[in-house]
N, C-alpha and C positions, 0 to 999 in steps of 0.2 A: 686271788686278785680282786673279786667280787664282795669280798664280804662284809669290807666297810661301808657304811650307808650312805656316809654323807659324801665319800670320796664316787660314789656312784651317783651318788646326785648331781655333785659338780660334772662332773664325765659328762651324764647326759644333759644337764644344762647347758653348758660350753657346746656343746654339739648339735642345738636346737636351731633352726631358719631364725634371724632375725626378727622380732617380735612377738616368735612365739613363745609360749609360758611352760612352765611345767608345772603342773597340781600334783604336791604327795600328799598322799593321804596314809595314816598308819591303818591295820585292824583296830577291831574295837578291845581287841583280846589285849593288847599291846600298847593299850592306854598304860601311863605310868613307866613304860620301860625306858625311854629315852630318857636325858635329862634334860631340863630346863634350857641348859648349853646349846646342846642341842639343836634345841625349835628355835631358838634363837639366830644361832649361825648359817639354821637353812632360811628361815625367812628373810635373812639378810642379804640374800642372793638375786640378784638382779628382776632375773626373769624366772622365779620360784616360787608358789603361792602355796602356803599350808593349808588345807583341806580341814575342816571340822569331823571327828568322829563320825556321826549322824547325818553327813550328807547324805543326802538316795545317790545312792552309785551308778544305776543304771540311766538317773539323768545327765548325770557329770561325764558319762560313758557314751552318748546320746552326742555329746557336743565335742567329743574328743575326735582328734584328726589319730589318736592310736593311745594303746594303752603298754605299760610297761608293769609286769608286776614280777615278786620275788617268789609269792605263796600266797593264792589268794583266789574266791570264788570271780573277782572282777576281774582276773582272764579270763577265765572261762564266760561268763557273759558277755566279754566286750566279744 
């Protein structure tokens, strides 16, 4: 049920407080995996900001009201 990405994006987008955003950010390992389509359709989404590779995480972590991750050391940091 979880395994599509974007269909979990929308899920938690639709489901955020009014106003607020969601930031995804891929690994850095997983550059390249998506397609073009892809970052397309999720930037397209209301209240959904694409993240840059090379953001510091534990700033973007710092300013986050929570963190949602699949596989990733930014759970365990947040």
């Amino acid at each position: 049920e979880y395994t599509n990405e974007y269909s979990n994006i929308i899920n938690i987008a639709n489901n955020l407080p009014f106003g607020t955003y969601l930031y995804v950010k891929d690994h850095k390992s997983a550059k390249g995996v998506q397609s073009y389509e892809f970052y397309k359709k999720v930037s397209s989404l209301p209240n959904v900001r694409l993240v840059n590779f090379d953001v510091n995480i534990k700033r973007l972590i710092l300013k986050s009201l929570g963190v949602i991750t699949v596989n990733s050391t930014a759970g365990y940091e947040a």
